[in-house]
N, C-alpha and C positions, 0 to 999 in steps of 0.2 A: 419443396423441402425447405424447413426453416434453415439459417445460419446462425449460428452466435456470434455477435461482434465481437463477445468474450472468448472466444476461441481461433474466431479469425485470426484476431493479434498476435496468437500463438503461432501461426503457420510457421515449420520450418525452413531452413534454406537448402538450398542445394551445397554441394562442394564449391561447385565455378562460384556462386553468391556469394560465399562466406569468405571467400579468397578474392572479391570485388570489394566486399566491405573494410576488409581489414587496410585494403590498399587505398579505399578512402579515405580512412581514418588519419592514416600517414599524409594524405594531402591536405586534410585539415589544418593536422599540426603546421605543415609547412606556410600555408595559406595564414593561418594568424602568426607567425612569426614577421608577415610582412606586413600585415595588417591589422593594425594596434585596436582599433576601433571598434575589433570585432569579440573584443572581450568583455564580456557582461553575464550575469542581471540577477541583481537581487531582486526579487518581486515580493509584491504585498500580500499573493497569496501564500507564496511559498514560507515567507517570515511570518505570516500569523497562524498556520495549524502547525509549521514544525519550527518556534520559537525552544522548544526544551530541545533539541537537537545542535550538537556542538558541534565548530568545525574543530576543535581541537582533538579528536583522531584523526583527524586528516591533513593535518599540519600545523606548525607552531609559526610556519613560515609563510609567504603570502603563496598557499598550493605551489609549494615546491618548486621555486622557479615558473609557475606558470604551467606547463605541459608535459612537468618529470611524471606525473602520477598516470599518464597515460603509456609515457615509455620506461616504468619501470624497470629495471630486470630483475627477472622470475627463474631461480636455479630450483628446478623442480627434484623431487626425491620422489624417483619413480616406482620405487617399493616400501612407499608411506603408507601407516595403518590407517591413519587415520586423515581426516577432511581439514584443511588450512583454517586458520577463523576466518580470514577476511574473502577467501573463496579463490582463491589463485591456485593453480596447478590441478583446479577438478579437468581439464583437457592438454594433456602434456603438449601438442600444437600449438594448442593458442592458448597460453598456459593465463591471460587474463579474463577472459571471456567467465562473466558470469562475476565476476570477484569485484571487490569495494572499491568506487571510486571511479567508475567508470562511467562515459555517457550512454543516455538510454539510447536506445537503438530506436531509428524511426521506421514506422509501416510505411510512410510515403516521405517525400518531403515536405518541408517546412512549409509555412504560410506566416512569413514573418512581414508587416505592412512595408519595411524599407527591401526587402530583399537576404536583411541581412542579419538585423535581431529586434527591432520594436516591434510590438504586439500587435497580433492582426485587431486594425480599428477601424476597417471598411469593409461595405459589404460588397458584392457583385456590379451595383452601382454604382459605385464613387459615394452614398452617401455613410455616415457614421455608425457605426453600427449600434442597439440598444446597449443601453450601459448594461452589467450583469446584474445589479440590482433590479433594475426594471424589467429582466428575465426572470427574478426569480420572484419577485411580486407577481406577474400575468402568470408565471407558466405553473410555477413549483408553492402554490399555496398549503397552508397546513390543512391537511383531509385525512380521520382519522379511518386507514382501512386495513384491520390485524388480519394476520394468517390466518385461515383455518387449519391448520397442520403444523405450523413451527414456531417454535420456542424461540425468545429472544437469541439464545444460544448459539442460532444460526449466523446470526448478524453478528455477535460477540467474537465466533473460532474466524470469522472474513475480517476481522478489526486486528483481533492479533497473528493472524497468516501478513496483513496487509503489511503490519511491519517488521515481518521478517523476510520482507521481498522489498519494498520499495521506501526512500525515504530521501528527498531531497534539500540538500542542507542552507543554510541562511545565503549563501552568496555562492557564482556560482560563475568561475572564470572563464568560462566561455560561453559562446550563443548553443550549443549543445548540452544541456543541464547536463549534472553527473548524478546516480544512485551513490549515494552514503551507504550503502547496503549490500549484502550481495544477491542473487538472483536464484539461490537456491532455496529450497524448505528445507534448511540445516538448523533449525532453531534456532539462529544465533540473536534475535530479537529477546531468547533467555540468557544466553550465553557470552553474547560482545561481539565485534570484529577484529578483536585485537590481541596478542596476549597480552599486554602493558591494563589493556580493559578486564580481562578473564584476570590477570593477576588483583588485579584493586578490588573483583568482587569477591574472590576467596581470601583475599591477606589481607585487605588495606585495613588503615587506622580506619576508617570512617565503619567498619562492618563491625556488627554486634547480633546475637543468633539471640531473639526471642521467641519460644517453642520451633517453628520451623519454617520462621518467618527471619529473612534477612534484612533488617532497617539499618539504613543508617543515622551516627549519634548525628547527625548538624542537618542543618536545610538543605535539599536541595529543588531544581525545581519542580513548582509544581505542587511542592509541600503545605501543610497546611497545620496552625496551631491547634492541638488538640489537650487538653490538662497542664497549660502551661510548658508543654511541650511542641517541639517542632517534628512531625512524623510527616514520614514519605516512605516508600519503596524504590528499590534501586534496582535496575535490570543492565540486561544487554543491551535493552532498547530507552531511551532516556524519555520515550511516551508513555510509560508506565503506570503514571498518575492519571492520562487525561480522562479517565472513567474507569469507577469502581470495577465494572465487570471486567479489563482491562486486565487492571491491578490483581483479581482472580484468581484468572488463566494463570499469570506469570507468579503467584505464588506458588496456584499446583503443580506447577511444573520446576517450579526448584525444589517442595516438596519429592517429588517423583526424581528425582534429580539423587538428593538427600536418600532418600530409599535404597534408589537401587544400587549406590555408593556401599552403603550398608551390605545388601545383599550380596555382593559382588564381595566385598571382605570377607564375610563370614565364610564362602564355598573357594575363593583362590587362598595361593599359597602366600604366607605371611611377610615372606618379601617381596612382595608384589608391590613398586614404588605408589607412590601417593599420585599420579599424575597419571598412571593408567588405569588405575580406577579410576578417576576422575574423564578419562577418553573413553573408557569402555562406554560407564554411564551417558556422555553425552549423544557417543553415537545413537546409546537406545534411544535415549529423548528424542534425537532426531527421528526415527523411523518410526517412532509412533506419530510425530506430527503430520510425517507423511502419510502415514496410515491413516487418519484422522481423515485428513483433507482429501486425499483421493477416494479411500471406501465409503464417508460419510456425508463427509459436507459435500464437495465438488459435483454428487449424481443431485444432490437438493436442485443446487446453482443452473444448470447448464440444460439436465434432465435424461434420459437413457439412451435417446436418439444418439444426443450428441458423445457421450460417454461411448458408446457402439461405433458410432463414425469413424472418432479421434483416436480409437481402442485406449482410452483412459481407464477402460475398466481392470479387474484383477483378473489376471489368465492372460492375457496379451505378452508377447514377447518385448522385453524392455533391452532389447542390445543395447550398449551404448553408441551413439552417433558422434564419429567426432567432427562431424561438419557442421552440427548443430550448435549454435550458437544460442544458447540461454539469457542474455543482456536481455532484462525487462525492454518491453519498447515503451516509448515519451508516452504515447495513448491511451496505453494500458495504466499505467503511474498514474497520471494526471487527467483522466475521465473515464475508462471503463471499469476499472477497477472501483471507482467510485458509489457506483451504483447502490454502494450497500447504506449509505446516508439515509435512502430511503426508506429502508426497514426498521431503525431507530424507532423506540417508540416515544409518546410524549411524555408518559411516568415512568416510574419503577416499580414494585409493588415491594418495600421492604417491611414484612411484618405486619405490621398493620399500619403503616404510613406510604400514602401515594405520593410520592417524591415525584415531581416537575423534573426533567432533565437536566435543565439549567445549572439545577442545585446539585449536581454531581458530577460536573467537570472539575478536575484537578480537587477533587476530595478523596483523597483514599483510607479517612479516616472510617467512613464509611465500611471498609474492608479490618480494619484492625477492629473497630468496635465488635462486628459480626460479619468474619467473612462466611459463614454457611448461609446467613439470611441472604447475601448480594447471590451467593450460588445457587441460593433456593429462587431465588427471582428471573434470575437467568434461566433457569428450567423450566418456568412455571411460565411466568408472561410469554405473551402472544406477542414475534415481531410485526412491522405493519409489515404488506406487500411492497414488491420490488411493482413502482409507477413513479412517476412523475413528483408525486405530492410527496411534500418533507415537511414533516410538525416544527410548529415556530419557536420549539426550544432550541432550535439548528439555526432557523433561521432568522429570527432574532435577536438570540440570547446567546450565542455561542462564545464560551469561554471569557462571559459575565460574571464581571466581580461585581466587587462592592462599592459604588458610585460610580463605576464604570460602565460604558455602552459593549455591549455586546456584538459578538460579530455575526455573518451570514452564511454559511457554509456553502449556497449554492451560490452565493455571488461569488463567492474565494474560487469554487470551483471552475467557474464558468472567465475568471481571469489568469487561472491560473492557466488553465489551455491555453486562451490567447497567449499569457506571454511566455510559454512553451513554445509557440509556435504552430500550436495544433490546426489542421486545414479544418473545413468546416464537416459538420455531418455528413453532406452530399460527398464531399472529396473522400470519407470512409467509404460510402454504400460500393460506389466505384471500385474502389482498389482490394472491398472485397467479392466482385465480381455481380456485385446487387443493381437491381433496377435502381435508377436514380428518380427521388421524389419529385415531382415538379407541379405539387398542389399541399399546400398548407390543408386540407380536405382527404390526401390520398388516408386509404384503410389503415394503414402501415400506423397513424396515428391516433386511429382510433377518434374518440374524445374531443383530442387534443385541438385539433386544428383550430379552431377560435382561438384561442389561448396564444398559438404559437404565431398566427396571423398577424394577435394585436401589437405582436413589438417588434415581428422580421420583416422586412422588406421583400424579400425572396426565399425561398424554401432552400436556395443555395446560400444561405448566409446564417442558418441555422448553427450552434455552436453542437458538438458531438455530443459534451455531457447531455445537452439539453434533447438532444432529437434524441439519445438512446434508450435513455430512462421514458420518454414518453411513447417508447413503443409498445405493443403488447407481447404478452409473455410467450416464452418457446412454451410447446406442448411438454408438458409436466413436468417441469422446468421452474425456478423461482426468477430466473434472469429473462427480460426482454430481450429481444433478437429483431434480427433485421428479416425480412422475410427474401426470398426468392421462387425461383418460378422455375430453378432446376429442378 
């Protein structure tokens, strides 16, 4: 039977687990109040893909003392209609679990080189390990291989799922990263995690309604001069801009937003305040993106095995569990979730111009010129396959200006693990009950093993982005899996 790595991550806890975590959490806290040293890390990868990402919802102060954001208090309102923005009180127990600002939860522990927060920089050896550039030159070359069955589209609804689930912001006060985010599929990647945020996109000076399009009048980032003007899009999520197809999604779903606002007035009664129409509509938003992502996208991803397994499917009993802990984990964030890099394609086909990638990062003019042309592309174009290979508009042109070098998205990736803390691939296969690889040759890679030979020391010193994408695919499935022998 295959596994999904992607699913693995998900595993629930028990009750005794969830009530073990919460009590390490607490000894965390106590552990760096005596241990100054162990407060860190801004990284390079984390600051160059989520550069538009501010800490200022998350304090104006250096994080609130340190470790207030972790002991907040949470006075929950147990006959609330509606879903908090920032994700607090969806489990009246552990009324933070799942909400903004909290650290990712780890599958295993850490693999930090000192023990305690430098970045894993050796392999099983003692010797150094490849740099990620020189991983993603051997392993992750550009190889153009489209779907035969899906539409860019696929890889577009996994770009904007991704961040309304995870988002790790420029600096990050402890050796435990924190989600900027919260953990559910609440759409708040349309909507904010904040009301101070939800109030600035409906009121602020900065908002102006063009057809049914919300720009704001002044720059912000990401923007770009169009007719001697300065045009962007403003969302929940501040990555709005980083690609046309991006920018999209998040207009049709303010559109759809705008709508059912409409609808919703026209059939309740006329005193019906302004802000429950405005909740009603969100919820829907919400449950259509879950609807989205569980009926559509997710059986694409994972395949129907797994969907029957995990019973992800519709018709499954959904009680709520309140042992279950929803906090994204580090792995998931920061390499399996990943995998969708590889479905990128190298062009766009807008109209009749074959646009290079390059050229439509952080352009959303693109979108305002003709957003149906970027929608029509998105439906039409073929993503590549979920492998190994990622086109060199990722990896050497990523978020390429103008006389400026471009960056590498699998190097960013494959550092960004390390200074997460992430154990190597073999330390996944493991903990999710998998045979462990012990031949750069084994089947499991297919292809690959040349490739992965020429820059790892040990098949244990493999990095996880890197061994997971070069696995082959589950059965009917678009995501690689780990295989097993149960």
């Amino acid at each position: 039977m295959k596994v999904l790595l992607f699913v693995c991550i998900l595993t629930v806890m028990s009750a005794g687990e969830a009530d073990t975590e919460v009590n390490n959490i607490d000894s965390v806290i106590e552990q760096r109040d005596d241990e100054e040293n162990n407060y860190v890390v801004c990284t390079l990868a984390d600051a160059a893909e989520t550069s538009q990402i501010s800490l200022e919802d998350i304090s104006k102060s250096k994080y609130q003392e340190r470790h207030n954001i972790r002991r907040r208090s949470t006075a929950c309102q147990q006959e609330a209609r509606y879903r908090t923005m920032d994700g607090r009180c969806n489990n009246a127990r552990w009324p933070t679990w799942g909400s903004t600002n909290q650290p990712f939860r780890r599958f295993i522990d850490p693999a930090y080189d000192d023990g305690k927060f430098v970045p894993r920089l050796r392999g099983v050896d003692g010797h150094p390990l490849p740099s990620p550039r020189a991983v993603s030159v051997a392993v992750h070359p550009g190889t153009d291989s489209p779907s035969d069955d899906n539409t860019v589209m696929v890889m577009q609804w996994g770009q904007f799922l991704d961040h309304d689930l995870t988002g790790t912001p420029l600096h990050a006060d402890t050796r435990e990263q924190l989600n900027l985010l919260t953990a559910f599929v609440d759409a708040s990647n349309v909507y904010g995690l904040s009301e101070d945020q939800i109030s600035h996109l409906r009121n602020g000076p900065y908002m102006r309604t063009k057809g049914d399009n919300l720009l704001p009048e002044s720059n912000h980032g990401g923007c770009q001069t169009d007719n001697s003007n300065e045009w962007c899009f403003e969302a929940g999520d501040d990555r709005v801009n980083v690609f046309p197809g991006l920018s999209v999604l998040h207009t049709v779903f303010v559109r759809e937003h705008n709508r059912l606002v409409k609808e919703l007035a026209d059939v309740m009664p006329s005193t019906i305040p302004d802000d429950v129409l405005f909740e009603e509509a969100r919820k829907i938003v919400s449950a259509i993106m879950q609807q989205i992502t569980y009926r559509e996208w997710l059986p694409i991803i994972v395949g129907p095995l797994a969907m029957r397994k995990y019973r992800l499917t519709p018709g499954y009993s959904f009680r709520y569990n309140f042992t279950q802990n929803p906090t994204i984990y580090n792995v998931f964030a920061s390499a399996a979730f990943r995998y969708g890099h590889s479905t990128i394609p190298r062009f766009l086909t807008l109209g009749d111009r074959r646009v290079p990638i390059e050229q439509l990062f952080n352009r959303p003019s693109e979108v305002i010129r003709d957003l149906d042309t970027v929608l029509k592309a998105l439906l039409k174009d073929r993503r590549q396959e979920v492998n190994r290979f990622i086109n060199s508009g990722l990896t050497e042109h990523l978020f390429e200006t103008s006389g400026d070098m471009g960056f590498d998205i699998v190097s960013l990736n494959i550092q960004r693990g390390r200074d997460h803390g992430l154990p190597s691939y073999n330390s996944f296969r493991k903990a999710c009950r998998l045979p462990e690889v012990t031949s750069f040759h084994d089947s499991v890679f297919g292809k690959a093993g040349a490739a992965l030979r020429s820059v790892y020391r040990s098949p244990d010193d493999i990095d996880v982005f890197t061994g997971a994408v070069a696995e082959e695919h589950v059965s009917d499935g678009a995501a690689n899996c780990l295989k097993s022998d149960e």
